[in-house]
C-alpha positions in Angstrom: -38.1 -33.8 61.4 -40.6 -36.2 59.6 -43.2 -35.6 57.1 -45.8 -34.9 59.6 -44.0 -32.8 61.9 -42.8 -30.9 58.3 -46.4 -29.9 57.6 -47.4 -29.4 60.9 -44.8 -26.7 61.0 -45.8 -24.8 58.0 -49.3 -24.5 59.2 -47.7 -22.9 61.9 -45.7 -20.1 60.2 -48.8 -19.7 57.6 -51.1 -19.2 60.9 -48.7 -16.6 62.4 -48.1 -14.9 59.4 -51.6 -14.2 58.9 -51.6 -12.9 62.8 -48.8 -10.4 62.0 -50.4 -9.2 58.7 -53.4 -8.2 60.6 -51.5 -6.4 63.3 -48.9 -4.7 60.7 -48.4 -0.3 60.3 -49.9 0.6 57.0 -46.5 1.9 56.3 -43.1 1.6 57.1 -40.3 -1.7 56.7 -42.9 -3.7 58.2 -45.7 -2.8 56.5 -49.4 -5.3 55.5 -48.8 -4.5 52.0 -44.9 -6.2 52.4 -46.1 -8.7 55.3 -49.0 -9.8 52.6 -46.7 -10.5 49.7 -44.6 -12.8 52.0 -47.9 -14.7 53.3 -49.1 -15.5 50.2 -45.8 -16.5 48.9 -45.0 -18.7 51.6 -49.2 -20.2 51.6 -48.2 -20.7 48.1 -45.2 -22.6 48.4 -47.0 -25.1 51.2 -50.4 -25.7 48.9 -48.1 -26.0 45.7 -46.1 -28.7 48.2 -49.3 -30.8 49.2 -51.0 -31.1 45.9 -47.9 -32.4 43.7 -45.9 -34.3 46.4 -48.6 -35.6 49.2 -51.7 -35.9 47.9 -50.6 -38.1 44.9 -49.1 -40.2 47.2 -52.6 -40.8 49.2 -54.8 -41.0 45.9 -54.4 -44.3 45.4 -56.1 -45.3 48.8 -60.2 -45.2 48.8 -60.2 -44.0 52.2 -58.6 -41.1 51.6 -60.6 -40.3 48.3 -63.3 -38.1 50.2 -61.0 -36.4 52.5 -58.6 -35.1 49.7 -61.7 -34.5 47.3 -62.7 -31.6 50.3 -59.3 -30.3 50.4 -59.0 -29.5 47.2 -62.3 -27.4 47.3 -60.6 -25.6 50.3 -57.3 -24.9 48.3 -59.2 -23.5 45.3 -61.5 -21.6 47.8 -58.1 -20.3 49.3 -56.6 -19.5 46.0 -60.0 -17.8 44.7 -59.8 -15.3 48.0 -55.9 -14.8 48.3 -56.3 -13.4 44.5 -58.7 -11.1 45.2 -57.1 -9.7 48.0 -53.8 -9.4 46.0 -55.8 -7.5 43.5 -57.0 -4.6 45.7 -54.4 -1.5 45.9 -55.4 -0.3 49.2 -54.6 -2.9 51.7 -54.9 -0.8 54.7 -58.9 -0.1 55.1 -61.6 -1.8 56.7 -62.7 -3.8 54.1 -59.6 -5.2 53.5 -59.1 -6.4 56.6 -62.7 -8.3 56.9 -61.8 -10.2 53.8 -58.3 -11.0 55.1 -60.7 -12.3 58.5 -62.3 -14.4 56.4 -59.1 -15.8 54.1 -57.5 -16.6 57.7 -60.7 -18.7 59.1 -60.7 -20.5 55.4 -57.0 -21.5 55.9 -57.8 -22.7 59.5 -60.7 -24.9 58.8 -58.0 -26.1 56.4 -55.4 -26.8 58.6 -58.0 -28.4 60.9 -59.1 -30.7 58.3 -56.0 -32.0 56.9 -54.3 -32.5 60.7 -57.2 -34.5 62.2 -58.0 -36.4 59.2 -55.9 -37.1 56.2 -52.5 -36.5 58.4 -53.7 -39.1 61.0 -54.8 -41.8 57.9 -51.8 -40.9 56.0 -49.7 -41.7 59.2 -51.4 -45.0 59.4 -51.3 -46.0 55.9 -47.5 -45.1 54.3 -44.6 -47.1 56.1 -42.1 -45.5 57.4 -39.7 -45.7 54.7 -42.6 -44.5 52.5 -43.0 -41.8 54.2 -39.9 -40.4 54.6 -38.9 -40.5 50.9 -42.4 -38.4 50.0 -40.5 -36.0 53.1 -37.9 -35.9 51.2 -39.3 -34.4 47.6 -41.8 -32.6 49.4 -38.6 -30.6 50.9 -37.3 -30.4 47.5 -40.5 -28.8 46.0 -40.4 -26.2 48.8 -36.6 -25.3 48.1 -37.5 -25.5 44.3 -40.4 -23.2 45.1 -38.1 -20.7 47.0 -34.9 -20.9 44.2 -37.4 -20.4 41.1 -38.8 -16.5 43.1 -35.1 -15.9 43.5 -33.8 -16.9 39.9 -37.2 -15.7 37.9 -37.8 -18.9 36.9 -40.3 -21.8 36.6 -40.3 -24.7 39.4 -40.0 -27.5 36.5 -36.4 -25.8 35.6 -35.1 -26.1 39.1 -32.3 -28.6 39.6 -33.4 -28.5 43.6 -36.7 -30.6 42.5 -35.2 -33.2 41.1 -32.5 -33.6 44.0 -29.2 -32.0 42.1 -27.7 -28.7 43.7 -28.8 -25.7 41.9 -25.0 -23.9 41.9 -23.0 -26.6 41.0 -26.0 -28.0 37.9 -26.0 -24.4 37.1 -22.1 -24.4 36.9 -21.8 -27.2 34.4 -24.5 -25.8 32.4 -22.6 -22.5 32.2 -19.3 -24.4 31.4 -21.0 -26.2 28.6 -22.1 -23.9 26.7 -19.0 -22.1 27.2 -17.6 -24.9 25.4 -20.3 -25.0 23.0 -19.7 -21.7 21.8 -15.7 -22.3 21.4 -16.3 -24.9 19.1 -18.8 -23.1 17.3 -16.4 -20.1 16.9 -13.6 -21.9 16.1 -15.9 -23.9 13.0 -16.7 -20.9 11.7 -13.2 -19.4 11.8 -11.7 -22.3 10.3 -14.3 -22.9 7.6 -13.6 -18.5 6.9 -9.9 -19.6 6.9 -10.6 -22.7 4.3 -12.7 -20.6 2.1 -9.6 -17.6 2.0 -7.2 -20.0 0.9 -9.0 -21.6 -1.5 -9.9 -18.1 -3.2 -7.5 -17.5 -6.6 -4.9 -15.0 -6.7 -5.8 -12.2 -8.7 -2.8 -9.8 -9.8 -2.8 -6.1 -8.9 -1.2 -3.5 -11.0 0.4 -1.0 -8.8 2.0 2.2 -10.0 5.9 2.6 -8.7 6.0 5.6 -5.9 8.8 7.9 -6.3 11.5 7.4 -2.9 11.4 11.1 -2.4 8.7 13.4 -2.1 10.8 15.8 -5.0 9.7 16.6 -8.6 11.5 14.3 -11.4 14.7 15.3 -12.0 15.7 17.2 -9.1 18.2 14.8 -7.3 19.5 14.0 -10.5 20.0 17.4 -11.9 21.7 18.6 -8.9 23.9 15.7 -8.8 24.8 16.0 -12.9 25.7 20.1 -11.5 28.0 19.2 -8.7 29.9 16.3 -11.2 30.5 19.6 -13.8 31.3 21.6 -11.0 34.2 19.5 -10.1 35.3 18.8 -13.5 35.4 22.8 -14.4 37.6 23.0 -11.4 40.5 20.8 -12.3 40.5 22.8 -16.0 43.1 25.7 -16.0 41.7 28.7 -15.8 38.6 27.3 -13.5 38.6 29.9 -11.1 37.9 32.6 -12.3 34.8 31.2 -14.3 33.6 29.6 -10.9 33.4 33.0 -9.5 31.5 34.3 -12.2 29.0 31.6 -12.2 28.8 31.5 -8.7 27.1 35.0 -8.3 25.0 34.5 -11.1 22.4 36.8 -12.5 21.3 40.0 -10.2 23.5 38.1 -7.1 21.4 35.2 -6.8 23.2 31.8 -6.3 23.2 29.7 -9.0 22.7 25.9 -9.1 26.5 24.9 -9.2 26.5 26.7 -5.4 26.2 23.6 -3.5 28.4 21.9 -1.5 29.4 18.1 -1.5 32.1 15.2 -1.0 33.4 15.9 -4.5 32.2 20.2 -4.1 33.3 21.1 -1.2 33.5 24.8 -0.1 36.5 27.4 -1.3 37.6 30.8 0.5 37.8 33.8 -1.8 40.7 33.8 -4.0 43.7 35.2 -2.3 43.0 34.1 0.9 44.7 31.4 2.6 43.0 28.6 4.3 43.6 25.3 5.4 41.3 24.1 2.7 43.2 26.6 0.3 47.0 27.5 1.3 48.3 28.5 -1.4 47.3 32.0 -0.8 47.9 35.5 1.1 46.6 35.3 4.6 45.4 38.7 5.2 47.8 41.4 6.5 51.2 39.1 6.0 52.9 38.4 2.6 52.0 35.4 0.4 51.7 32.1 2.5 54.2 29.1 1.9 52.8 26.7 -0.6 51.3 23.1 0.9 54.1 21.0 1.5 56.9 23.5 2.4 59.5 23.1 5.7 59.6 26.5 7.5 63.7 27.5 8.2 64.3 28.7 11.8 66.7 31.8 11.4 
């Protein structure tokens, strides 16, 4: 498709747009209000395309001065009209619909003008080659036009209008700022590193914690008890003041009462025990001291 087949087209779609906006429901999927926002999108993407991509390109020619000087008055005409229709909430009524008559006629004596005059001088005066690179951005302004609605953003910012793919200039953007901020980060990290290590050492006084949650002096005193307890029992005489200190006041235990390595537990005197054989075992006479051979009979 050449340039003049390209424009040709869009006067097409713009003309049959405006037919299906004056035959749409007043509600529904298909309603004017939603066919009228795609018109006027789609008129503005063609005018926006013939005023910064075509008509440049035929200024230059005197021939063409008068013809483009009366299509600009028909754009801003259009423009003027297409606004105030826009601008009115109630798209459905009568009124509405004369003024959207009148928009449509505008936009044909438009069409009319630029196909049976400046298309057919245009035609005449751009070569071939000429003509097909102004088809070429005037393709990219459209796509431009339809990527900056989609992305929110200004036509000038499109990579499409300049002939670079949207995705992929998008993509290296992305990825370099990605990098951007890593090094950024890892500045500022390193310079916060630098600065730590530079900083003096400053000496803290800490108070010693105890190993044990205990009062002072417990562990201790209890061990300084069990190593008298031990030392009272290899005394003559030991036993018998270890089992009146063992009972202590009102039959309480007293501290000596615990049991260790070096403390370990006695049966009542008498008895006789593995720990303790030297004694009577109960209802027999008095056991055989450690040590002894029992005589078979």
């Amino acid at each position: 498709m050449n340039l003049w087949q390209m424009v040709l087209s869009d006067h097409a779609n713009i003309e049959e747009l405006c037919r299906e906006v004056l035959r749409a429901s007043p509600s529904g999927p298909n309603s004017r209000a939603e066919l009228f926002a795609d018109f006027e999108l789609e008129l503005d993407r063609h005018l926006r395309a013939e005023q910064n991509v075509l008509y440049p390109a035929l200024a230059h020619d005197g021939r063409t001065e008068s013809y483009l000087s009366e299509i600009d008055h028909e754009h801003h005409d259009i423009r003027r009209r297409l606004d105030a229709l826009a601008a009115q909430p109630d798209k459905n009524g009568r009124r509405w619909s004369l003024d959207f008559k009148d928009l449509t006629g505008i936009i044909r004596h438009a069409f009319t003008l630029e196909e049976n005059g400046i298309l057919v001088m245009a035609h005449g005066i751009l070569p071939p080659r000429e003509a097909d690179k102004i088809r070429r951005a005037y393709e990219r302004e459209k796509i431009a036009s339809y990527e900056a609605s989609r992305w929110h953003l200004p036509e000038a910012m499109m990579p499409s209008r300049y002939g670079m793919p949207t995705g992929m200039a998008f993509g290296v953007l992305a990825g370099l700022l990605a990098v951007g901020g890593a090094a950024v980060a890892w500045s500022m990290s390193r310079h916060g590193s630098s600065s730590r290590s530079n900083r003096p050492l400053h000496r803290v006084s800490r108070r010693p914690e105890r190993p044990f949650p205990l009062k002072a002096g417990v562990v201790d005193d209890r061990m300084s008890r069990t190593s008298q307890g031990s030392m009272s029992r290899n005394r003559p005489g030991a036993s018998g003041m270890r089992e009146t200190t063992a009972t202590g006041t009102g039959g309480e235990d007293s501290g000596d009462n615990w049991f260790s390595s070096a403390n370990p537990p006695r049966a009542p005197s008498g008895l006789s025990t593995p720990l303790q054989p030297g004694g009577t075992a109960p209802g027999t006479s008095a056991a055989a001291p450690a040590g002894s051979l029992k005589r078979e009979p």
